[in-house]
C-alpha positions in Angstrom: 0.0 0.0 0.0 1.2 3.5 -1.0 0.6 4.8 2.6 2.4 1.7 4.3 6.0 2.9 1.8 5.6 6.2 2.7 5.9 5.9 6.8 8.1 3.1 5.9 10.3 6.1 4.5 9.2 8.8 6.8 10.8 6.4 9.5 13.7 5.8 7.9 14.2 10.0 7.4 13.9 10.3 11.4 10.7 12.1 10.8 7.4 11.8 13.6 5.3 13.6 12.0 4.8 15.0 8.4 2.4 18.0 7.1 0.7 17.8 3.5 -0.5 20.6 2.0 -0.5 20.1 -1.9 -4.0 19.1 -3.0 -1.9 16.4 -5.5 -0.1 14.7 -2.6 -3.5 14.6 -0.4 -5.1 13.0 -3.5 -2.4 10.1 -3.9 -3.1 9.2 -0.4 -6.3 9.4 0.1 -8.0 9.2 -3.1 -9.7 12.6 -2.6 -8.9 15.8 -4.1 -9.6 18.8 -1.9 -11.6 21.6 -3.4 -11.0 24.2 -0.5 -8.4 24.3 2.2 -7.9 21.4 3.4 -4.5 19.2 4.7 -3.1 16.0 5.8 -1.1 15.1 8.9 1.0 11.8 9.0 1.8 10.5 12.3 1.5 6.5 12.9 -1.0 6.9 10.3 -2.5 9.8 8.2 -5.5 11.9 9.1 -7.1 13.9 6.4 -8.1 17.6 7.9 -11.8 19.1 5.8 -13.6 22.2 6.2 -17.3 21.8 5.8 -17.4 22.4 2.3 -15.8 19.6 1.6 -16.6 17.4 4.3 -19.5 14.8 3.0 -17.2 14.8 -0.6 -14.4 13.9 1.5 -16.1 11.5 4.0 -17.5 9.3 0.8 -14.1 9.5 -1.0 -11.8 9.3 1.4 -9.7 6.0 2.1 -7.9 7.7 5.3 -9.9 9.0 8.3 -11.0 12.8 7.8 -11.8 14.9 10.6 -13.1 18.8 10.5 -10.2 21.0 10.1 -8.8 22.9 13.2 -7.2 26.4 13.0 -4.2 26.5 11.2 -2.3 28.4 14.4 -3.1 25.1 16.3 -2.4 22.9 13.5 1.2 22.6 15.5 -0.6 21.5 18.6 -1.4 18.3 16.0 2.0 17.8 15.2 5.1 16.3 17.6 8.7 14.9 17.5 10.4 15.5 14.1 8.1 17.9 11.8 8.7 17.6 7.6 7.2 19.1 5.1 6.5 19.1 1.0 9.4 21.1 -0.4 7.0 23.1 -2.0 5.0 24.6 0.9 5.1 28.4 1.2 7.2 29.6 3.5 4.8 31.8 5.0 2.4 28.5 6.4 5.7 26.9 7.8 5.8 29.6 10.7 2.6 27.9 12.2 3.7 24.3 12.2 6.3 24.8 15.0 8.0 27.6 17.1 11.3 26.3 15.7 11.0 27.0 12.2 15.1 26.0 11.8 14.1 22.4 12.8 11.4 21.5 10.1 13.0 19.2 7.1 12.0 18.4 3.9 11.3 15.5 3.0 11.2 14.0 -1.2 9.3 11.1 0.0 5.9 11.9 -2.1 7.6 13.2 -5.2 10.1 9.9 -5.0 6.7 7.5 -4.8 4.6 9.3 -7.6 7.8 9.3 -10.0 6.9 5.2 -10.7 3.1 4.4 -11.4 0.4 2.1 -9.9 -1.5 -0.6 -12.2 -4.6 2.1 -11.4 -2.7 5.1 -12.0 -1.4 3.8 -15.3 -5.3 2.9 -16.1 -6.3 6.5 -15.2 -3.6 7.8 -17.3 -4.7 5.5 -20.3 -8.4 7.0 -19.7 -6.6 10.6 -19.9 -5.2 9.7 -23.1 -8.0 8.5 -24.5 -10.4 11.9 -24.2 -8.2 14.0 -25.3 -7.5 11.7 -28.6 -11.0 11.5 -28.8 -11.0 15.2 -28.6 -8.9 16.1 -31.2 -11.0 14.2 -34.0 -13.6 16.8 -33.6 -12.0 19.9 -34.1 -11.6 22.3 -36.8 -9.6 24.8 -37.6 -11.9 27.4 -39.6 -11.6 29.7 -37.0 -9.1 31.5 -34.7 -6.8 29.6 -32.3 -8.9 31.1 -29.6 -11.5 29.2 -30.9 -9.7 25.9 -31.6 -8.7 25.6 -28.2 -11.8 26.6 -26.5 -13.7 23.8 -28.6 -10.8 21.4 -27.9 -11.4 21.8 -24.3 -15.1 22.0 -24.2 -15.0 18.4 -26.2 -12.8 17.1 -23.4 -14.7 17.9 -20.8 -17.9 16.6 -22.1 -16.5 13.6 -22.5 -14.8 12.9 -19.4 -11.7 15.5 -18.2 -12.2 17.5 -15.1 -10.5 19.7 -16.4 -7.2 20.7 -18.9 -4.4 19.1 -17.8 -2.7 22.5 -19.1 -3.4 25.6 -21.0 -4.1 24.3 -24.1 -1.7 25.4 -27.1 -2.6 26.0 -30.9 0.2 28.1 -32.1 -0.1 28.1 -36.5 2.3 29.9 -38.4 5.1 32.0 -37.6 3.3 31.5 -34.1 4.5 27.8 -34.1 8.4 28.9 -33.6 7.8 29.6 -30.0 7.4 26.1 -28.0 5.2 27.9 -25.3 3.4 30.3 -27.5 0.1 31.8 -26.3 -3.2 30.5 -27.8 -4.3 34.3 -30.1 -7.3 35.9 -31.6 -5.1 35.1 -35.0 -6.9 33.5 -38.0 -5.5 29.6 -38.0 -2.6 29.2 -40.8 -0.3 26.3 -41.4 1.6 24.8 -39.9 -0.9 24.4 -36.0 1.1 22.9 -33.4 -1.7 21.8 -30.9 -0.3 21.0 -27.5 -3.7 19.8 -25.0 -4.6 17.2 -22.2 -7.0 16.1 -20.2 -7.8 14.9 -16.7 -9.3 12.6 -15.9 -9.6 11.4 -11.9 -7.0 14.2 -11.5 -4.6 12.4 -14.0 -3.0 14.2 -16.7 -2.1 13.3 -20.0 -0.3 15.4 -22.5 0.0 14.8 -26.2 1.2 17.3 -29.2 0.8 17.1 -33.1 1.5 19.8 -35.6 -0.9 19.8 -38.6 1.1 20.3 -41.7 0.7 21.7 -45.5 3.8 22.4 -47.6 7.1 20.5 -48.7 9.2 22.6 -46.1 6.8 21.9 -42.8 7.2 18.4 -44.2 11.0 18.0 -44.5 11.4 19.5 -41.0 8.2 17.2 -39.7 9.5 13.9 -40.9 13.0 14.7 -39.1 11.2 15.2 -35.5 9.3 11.9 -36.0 12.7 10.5 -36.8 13.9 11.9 -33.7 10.8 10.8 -31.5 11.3 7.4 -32.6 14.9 7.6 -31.8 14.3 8.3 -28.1 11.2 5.9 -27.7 13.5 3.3 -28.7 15.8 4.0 -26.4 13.6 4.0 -23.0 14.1 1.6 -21.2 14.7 0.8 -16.9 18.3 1.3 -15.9 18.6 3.5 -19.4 19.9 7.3 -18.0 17.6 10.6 -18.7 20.3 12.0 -20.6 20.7 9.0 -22.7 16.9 9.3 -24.0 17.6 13.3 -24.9 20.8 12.4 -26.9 18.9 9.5 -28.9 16.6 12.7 -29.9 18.6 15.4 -30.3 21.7 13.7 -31.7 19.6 13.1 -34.8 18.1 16.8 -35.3 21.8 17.7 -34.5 22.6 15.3 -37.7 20.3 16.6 -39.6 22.0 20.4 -39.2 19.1 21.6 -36.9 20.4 21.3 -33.1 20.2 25.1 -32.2 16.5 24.7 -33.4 15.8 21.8 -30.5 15.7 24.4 -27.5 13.6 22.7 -24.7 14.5 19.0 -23.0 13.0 15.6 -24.6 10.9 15.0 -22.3 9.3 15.0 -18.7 7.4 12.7 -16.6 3.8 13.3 -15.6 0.8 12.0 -13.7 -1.3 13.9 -11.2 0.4 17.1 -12.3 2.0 17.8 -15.7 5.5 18.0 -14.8 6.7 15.4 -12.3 10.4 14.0 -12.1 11.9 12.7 -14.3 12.8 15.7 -16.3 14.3 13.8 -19.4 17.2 16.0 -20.2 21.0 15.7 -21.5 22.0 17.4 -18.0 19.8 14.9 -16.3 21.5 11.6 -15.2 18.5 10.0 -13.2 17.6 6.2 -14.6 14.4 5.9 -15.7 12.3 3.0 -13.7 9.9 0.4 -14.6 6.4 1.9 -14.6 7.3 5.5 -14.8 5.1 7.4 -17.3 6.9 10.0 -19.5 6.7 12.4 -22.5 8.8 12.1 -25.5 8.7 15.3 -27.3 11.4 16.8 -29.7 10.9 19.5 -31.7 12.5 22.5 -34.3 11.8 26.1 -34.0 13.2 27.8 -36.5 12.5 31.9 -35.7 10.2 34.1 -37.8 9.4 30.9 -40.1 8.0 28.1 -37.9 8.4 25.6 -35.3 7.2 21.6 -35.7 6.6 19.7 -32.4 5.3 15.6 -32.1 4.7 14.2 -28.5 3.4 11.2 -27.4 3.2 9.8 -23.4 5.4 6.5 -23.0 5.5 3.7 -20.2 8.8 2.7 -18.8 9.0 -0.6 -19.2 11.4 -4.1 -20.8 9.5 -2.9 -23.6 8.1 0.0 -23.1 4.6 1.3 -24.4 3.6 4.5 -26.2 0.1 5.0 -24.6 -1.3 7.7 -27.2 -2.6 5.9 -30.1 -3.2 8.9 -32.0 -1.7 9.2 -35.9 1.3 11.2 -36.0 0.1 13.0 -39.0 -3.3 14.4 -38.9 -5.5 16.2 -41.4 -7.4 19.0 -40.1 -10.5 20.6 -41.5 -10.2 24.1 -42.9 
């Protein structure tokens, strides 16, 4: 059980007691995602603290205990011994957990248990994946990227997602050259890189195609698949981070366009969009069995356009590409 490896690792940290406070952490243990402020104490075993707003939601979802929530200046009356926390809490909470603030650790023990996935995670994941391919199918791109996104969302929500797993992304044209780019009021124009995911029980998926039109989106295209398939085939347990990256970019670098490949191969995902690993040439982390990650290369050439393909990948002997999507879509214009 995911709660028994956790105090088996808290213990082994030294740590009495441990204070949760990201909503994505609280959802991993207890199967419930807060709506409202709400946190999690782990002593001997961990207690799940609700307001009322989301008390009956929690009490029916919950696998832990829940309790009503106390005031968050007694919330250290709650706590004893050795006090950690996520390494992401603000600051400005810690100063009520304890009058020693110097003594409070940190501990990884969350991030280092969602890095490898359950046989349910992976299910929700595969469910992700599946509304937003579903998604995509529907949409046209008659209108403005505004609009393509809005209806790429609305689709994925009917049919499933709680919500975007991101800000969705449908950068066309010169637009395209910037990984990132904001979704505009612009008129679609070739080539659209569409960058969207859903979620589904909280679980992300993240998937990118770039519709194409002319001879040069093609050439450039047809090299980033190369690439993608050159780092897919490389995943594996036990392989390094920076091994996977280099499969990719070693081949856009062959191919004369390796100042045009400006972001990392890669990342891993799950609950939020970015997890460890972060599968990058600087990054020397071994991917493990059951990990779930994005292989993504791409070329931006400035002022002209940028092509980007990414697909979601399961660590494993053989490992899995879990979007069945085409690589090359049509769109409707």
């Amino acid at each position: 059980m995911k709660i028994n490896e956790i105090l088996s690792q808290l213990n082994d940290e030294n740590i009495d007691s441990m204070f949760v406070y990201s909503p994505e952490n609280i959802k991993y243990i207890s199967d419930f995602y807060p709506s409202s402020f709400a946190y999690l104490i782990i002593q001997d075993e961990p207690i799940l603290y609700v307001n009322s707003i989301d008390k009956e939601s929690a009490e029916e979802k919950s696998q832990i205990e829940t309790r009503d929530i106390v005031k968050f200046t007694e919330v250290k009356d709650l706590l004893k011994g050795n006090i950690a926390v996520e390494n992401s809490l603000d600051f400005g909470l810690v100063k009520y957990l304890s009058d020693d603030v110097s003594s409070i650790k940190t501990s990884e023990v969350f991030y280092n248990h969602r890095k490898t996935k359950t046989k349910e995670e992976i299910t929700k994941i595969r469910n992700s994946i599946g509304i937003a391919e579903n998604a995509i199918k529907e949409i046209d791109f008659t209108s403005t990227e505004k609009y393509a996104a809005a209806s790429l969302e609305f689709d994925m929500t009917i049919n499933g997602s709680i919500k975007p797993a991101f800000d969705t992304i449908v950068a066309s044209g010169k637009r395209s050259s910037s990984p990132h780019s904001e979704t505009s009021m612009n008129r679609v124009e070739t080539p659209i890189v569409v960058d969207w995911g859903a979620k589904y029980d909280y679980y992300c998926s993240d998937i990118t195609r770039t519709f194409i039109e002319t001879e040069r989106q093609d050439e450039i295209w047809n090299i980033v698949l190369e690439a993608q398939k050159a780092a897919i085939k490389t995943i594996a347990p036990g392989v390094s981070c920076a091994d996977v990256d280099n499969a990719a970019r070693d081949v856009i670098t062959e191919y004369g366009y390796g100042e045009y490949f400006i972001h990392s191969t890669g990342h891993g995902f799950g609950l939020e969009i970015h997890e460890d690993p972060v599968v990058s040439n600087k990054v020397d982390m071994l991917l493990e069995e059951n990990m779930v990650i994005t292989a993504e290369p791409g070329i931006y050439i400035p002022g002209e356009f940028g092509v980007r393909i990414e697909d979601d990948v399961l660590v494993k002997k053989n490992s899995e590409v879990l979007t069945t999507l085409d690589k090359k879509l049509d769109f409707l214009l």
